[in-house]
C-alpha positions in Angstrom: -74.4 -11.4 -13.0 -74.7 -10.8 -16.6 -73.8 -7.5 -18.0 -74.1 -6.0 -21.5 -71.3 -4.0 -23.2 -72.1 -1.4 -25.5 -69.7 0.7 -27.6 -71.4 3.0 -29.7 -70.7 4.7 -33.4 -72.2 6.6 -35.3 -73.9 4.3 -37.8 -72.4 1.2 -35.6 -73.2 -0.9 -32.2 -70.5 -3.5 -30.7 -71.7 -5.5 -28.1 -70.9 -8.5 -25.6 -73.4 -9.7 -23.1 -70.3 -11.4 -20.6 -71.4 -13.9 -17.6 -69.2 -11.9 -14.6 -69.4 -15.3 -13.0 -67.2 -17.4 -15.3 -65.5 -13.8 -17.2 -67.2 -15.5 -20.5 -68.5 -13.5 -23.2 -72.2 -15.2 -23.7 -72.8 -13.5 -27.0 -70.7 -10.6 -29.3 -71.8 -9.1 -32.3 -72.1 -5.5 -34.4 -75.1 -3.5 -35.6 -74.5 -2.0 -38.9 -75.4 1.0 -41.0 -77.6 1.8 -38.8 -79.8 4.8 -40.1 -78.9 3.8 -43.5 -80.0 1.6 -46.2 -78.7 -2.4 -46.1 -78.3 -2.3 -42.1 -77.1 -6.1 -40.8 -77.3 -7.6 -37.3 -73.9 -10.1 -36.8 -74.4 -11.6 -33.6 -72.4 -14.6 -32.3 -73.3 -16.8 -29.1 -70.5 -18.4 -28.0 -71.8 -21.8 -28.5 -73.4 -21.8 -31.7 -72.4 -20.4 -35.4 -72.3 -16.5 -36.4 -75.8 -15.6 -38.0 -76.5 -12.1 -39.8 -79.7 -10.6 -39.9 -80.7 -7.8 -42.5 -83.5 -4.7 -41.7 -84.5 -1.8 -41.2 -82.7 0.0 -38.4 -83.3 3.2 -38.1 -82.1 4.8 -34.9 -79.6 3.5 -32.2 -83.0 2.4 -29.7 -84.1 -0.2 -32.6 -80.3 -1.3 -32.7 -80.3 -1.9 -29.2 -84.1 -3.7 -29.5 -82.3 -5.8 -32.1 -79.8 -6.9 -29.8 -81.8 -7.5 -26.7 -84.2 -9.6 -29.1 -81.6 -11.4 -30.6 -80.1 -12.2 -27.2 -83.7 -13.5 -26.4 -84.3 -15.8 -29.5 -84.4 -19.1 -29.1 -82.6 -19.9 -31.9 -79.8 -17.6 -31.2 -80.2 -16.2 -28.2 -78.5 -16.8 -24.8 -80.7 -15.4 -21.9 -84.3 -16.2 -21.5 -85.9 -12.5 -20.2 -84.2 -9.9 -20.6 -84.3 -8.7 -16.6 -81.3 -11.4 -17.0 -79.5 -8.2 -17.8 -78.4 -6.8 -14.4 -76.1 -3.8 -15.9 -75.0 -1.7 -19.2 -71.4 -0.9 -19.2 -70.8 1.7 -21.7 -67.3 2.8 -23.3 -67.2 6.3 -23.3 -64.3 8.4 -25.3 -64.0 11.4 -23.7 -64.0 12.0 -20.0 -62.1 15.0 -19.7 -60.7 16.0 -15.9 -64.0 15.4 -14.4 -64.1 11.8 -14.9 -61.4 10.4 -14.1 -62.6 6.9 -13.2 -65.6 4.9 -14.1 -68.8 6.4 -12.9 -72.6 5.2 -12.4 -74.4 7.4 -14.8 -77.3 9.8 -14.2 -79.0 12.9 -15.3 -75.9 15.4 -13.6 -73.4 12.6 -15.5 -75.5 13.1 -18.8 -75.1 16.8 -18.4 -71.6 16.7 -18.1 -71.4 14.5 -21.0 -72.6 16.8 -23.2 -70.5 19.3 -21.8 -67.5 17.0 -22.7 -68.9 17.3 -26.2 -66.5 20.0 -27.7 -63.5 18.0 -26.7 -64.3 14.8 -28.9 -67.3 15.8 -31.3 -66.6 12.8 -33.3 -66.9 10.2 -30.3 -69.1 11.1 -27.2 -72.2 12.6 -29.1 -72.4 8.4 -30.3 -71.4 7.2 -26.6 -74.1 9.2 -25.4 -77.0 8.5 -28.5 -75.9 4.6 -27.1 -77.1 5.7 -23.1 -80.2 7.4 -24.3 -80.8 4.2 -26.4 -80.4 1.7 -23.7 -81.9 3.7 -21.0 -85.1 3.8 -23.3 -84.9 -0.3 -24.1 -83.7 -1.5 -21.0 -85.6 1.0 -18.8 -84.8 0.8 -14.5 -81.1 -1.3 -15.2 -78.0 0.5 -14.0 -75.9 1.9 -16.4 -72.1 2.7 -16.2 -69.7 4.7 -17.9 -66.1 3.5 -18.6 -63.6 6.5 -19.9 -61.0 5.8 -22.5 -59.4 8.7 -20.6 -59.4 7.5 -17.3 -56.2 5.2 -17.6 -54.1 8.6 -18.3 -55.6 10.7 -15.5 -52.4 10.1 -13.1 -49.8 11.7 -15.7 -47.7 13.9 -14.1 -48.6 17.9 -15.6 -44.9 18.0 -17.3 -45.9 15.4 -19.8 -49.4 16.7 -20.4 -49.2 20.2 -20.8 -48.3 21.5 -24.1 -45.8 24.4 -25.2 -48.9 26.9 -25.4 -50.0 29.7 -23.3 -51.1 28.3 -20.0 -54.5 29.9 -19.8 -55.7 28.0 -22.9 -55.1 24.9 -20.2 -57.1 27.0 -17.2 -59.4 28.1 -19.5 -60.3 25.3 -22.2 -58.7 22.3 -20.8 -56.0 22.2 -23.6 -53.7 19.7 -22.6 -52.7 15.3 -23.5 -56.0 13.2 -22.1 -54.8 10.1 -24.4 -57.2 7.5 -24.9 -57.2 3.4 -25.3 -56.9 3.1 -21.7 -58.8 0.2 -21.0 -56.8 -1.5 -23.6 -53.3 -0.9 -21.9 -54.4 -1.0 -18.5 -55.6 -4.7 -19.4 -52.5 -5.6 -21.5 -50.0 -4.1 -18.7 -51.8 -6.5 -16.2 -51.7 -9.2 -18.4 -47.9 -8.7 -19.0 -47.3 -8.4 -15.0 -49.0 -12.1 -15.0 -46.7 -13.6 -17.9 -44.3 -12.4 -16.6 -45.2 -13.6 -12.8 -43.9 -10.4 -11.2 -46.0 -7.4 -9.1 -47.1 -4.7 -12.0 -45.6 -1.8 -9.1 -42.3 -3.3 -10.4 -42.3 -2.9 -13.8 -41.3 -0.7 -16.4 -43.8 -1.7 -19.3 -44.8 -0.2 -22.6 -47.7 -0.9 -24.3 -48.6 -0.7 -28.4 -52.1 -0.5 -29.0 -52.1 -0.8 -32.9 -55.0 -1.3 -34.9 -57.0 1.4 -37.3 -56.7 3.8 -34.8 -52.8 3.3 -32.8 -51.5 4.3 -29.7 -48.3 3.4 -27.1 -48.3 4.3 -23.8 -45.8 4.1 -21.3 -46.8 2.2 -17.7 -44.5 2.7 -14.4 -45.8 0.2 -11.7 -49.2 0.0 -13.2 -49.9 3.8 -14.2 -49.8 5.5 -17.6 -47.1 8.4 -17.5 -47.1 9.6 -20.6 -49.2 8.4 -23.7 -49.2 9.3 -27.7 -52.6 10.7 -28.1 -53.1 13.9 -26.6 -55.9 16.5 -26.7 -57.6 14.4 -29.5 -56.9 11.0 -30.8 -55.1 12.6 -33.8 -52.2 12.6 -31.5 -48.7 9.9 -32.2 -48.3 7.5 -34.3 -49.3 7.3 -37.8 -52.6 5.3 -37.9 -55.4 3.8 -40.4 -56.1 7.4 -41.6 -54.7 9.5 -39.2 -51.1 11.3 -39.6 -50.4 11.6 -36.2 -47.4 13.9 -35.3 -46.7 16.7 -37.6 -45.6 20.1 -37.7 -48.6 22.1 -36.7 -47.7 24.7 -39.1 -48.2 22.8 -41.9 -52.1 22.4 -41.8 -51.8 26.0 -42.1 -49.9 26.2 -44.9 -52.2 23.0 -46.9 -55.1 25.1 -45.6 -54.2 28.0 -47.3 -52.7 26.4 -50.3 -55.7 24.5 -50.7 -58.5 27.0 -49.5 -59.9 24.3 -47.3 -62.0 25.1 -44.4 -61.6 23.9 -40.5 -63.9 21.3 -41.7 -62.5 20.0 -45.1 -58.8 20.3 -42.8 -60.3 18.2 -40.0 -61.5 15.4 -42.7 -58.2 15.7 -44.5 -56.0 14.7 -40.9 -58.5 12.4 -39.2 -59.6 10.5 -42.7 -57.3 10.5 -45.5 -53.9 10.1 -44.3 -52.0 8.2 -41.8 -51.3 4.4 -43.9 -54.5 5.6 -46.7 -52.9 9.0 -47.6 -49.1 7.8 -48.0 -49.6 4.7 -49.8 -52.7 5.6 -51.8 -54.4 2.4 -51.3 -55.7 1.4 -48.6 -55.8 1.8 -44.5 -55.7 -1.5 -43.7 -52.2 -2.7 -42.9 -53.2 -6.1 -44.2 -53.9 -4.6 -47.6 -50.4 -2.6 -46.8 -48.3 -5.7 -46.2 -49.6 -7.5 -49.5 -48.9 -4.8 -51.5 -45.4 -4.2 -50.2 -44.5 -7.6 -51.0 -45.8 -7.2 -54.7 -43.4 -4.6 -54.5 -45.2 -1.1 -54.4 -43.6 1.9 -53.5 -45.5 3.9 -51.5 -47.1 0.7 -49.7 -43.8 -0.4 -48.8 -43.2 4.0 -47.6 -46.7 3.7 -45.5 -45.0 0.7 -43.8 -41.5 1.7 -43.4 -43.2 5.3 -41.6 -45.5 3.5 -39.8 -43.6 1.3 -37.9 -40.3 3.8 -38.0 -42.4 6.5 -35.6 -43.5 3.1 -33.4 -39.5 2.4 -32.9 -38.8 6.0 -32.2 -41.4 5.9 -29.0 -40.2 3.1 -28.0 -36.8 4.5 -27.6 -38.4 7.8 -26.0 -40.6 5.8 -23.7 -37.7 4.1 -22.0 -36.0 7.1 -21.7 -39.2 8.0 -19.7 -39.5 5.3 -17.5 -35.9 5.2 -16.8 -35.6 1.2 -17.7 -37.3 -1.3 -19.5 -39.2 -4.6 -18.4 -41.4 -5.2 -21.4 -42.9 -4.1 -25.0 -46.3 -5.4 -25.3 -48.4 -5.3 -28.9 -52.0 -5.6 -29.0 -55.1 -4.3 -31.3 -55.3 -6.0 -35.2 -52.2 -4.9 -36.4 -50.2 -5.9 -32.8 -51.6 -9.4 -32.3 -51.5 -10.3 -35.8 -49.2 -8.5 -38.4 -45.6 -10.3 -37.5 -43.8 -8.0 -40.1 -45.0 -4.9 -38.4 -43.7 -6.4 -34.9 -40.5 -7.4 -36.4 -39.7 -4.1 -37.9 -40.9 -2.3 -34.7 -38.0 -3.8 -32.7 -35.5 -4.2 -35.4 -31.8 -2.3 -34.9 -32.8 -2.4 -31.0 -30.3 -4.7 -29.4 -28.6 -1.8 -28.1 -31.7 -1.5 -25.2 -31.8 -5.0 -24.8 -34.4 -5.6 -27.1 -34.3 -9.0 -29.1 -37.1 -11.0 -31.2 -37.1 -14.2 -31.4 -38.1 -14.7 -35.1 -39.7 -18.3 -34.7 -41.7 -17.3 -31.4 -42.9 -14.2 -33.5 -43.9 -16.0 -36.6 -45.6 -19.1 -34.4 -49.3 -18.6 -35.0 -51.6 -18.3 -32.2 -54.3 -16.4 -30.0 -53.4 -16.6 -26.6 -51.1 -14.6 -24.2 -47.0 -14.8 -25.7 -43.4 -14.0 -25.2 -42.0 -13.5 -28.4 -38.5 -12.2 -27.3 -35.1 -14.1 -27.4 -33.9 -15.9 -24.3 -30.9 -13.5 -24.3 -33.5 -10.3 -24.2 -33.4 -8.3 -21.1 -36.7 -6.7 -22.3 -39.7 -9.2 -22.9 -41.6 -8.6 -26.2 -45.2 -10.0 -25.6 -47.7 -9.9 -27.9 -51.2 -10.1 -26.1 -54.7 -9.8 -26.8 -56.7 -7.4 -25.6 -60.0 -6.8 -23.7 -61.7 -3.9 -23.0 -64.6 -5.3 -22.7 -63.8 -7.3 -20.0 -62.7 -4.5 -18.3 -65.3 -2.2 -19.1 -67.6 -5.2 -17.6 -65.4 -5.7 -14.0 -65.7 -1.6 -13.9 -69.4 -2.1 -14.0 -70.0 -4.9 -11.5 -67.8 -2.8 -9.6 -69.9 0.5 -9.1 -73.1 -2.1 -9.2 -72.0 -3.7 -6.3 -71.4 -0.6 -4.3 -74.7 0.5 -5.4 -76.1 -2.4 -3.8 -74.2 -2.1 -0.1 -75.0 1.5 0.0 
């Protein structure tokens, strides 16, 4: 069975067209600027070299006909007719309580969907332009929707309520949702097979760090409390996000600043997290440069960056009552060793301990990076949601078949 993966922007479509026989990825690539001038195809079959292709792309459909005739060409392509397609999987942000696993989708799920709107406006009206796309180009193919959300639906209700008054919960569903999930549901597994022991018996936390960051912590396979909450503003200081602050204090910049819910929105969410502290950039590659050429405030973004990291870690155990392993995934996990090093620095004291050389050692694949005297495992793994979101798929397809 061959199923295509869609994550959908709002000017952008991922993709992976993965062979669920051999869990290969046939084919990935990304659809640019779509609806705007200069709009690129980058598409990459897993046997042949990247290509890019410029045009016109108007709308999400024509971005999904690009990739379907890419996927067809004979130059690039890696299926012959596109009924080789047997099912879309489709990330999808925001599930809310309804949705609290992956679901075949339909008009009654579409109409939730848009009810789910109002609880990430900047995330499912894109995840659901990307169904209305594909149901238009690949017209009769069963479609599924996998929740960021999902993951996080077991918390217990003491670590996802918040300190307001209840009936804002009752009423508008104001509580921690948290989001990655298909990121550290697949790292925690991953861990549980490096380290060769049942996931029911550990005690793992996961760092999802990349332009967007989040931890959660995993008690025998299920998230009990995560950093994002009620949006993914939530935690740890991110890309362009500030995370964690006093809530007050947008009130106060707001009326400081006379800025409206709008201009605040775009001020938290765009320019600040590693961007608005260092003034530079929000790429922690840019951030790490410049902190070695010695600037201040790069070297500030850093130091506060991976400080609120080491602070959830400590909380985290505290939660889980124990410790088996610290996993780091995403861009900035699986590749920025400085950020690592400083995220576990000074914690000896919970059994925490790098080894330096394992953590410097280049390399793609699943590792342990901690000492042998560490009674927690550091692992640095890569992630795939798209694999997941691909089993979830094949999953509700096949039980749509035996029913």
């Amino acid at each position: 069975m061959k199923i295509l993966v869609l994550n959908c922007g709002s000017s952008s479509v991922k993709y992976q067209l993965i062979d669920m026989e051999k869990e290969i990825a046939l084919a990935i690539g990304l659809v640019e600027r779509i609806g705007m001038s200069g709009s690129v195809l980058t598409h990459k079959a897993f046997d042949r070299p990247q290509t890019k292709i410029s045009g016109e792309i108007l709308d999400h459909t024509q971005a999904i006909d690009f990739v379907i005739a890419i996927l067809l060409s004979p130059n690039h392509g890696v299926i012959s007719d596109k009924s080789e397609i047997k099912a879309v999987g489709h990330r999808v942000v925001h599930g809310g309580e309804r949705f609290t696993g992956s679901v075949l989708i339909d008009g009654e799920v579409m109409a939730e969907l848009k009810d789910l709107i109002s609880l990430a406006p900047l995330h499912n009206p894109h995840n659901i332009r990307g169904i209305n796309a594909a149901t238009i180009s690949l017209p009769n193919i069963p479609q599924v929707g996998v929740f960021d959300t999902a993951f996080h639906h077991k918390m217990p209700p003491y670590a996802y309520i918040y300190g307001l008054p209840y009936l804002l919960y009752k009423k508008y569903g104001i509580r921690r949702y948290g989001f990655h999930g298909t990121s550290h549901y697949y790292v925690s597994c991953k861990a549980a097979e490096l380290l060769g022991r049942p996931i029911e018996d550990l005690k793992i936390i996961t760092c999802h760090l990349g332009n967007g960051a989040s931890m959660a912590a995993v008690d025998g396979g299920v998230s009990v409390d995560t950093t994002m909450g009620f949006t993914p503003l939530e935690g740890l200081v991110m890309g362009t996000r500030c995370g964690d602050i006093d809530p007050a204090i947008i009130l106060h910049v707001m009326a400081l600043e006379e800025l409206t819910l709008n201009e605040a929105n775009t001020l938290m969410n765009k320019h600040s997290g590693l961007v608005g502290i260092s003034g530079l950039s929000s790429d922690m590659r840019e951030i790490l440069k410049s902190t070695g050429e010695g600037h201040v405030n790069a070297r500030l973004a850093l130091e506060v960056y991976c400080y609120r990291i080491k602070k959830y870690i400590g909380a985290y155990m505290a939660a889980l009552g124990g410790l088996d392993a610290v996993v780091f995934t995403g861009g900035v996990g699986e590749n920025a060793v400085e950020v690592r090093r400083r995220c576990v620095s000074g914690l000896g004291c919970l059994g925490i301990e790098l080894d330096n050389a394992k953590n410097e050692a280049p390399g793609k694949s699943a590792a342990i990076v901690s000492s042998a005297d560490s009674r927690v495992s550091v692992m640095v793994i890569p992630t795939n949601e798209e694999l997941v979101i691909a089993k979830e798929t094949k999953r509700i397809v096949d039980q749509l078949e035996k029913s």
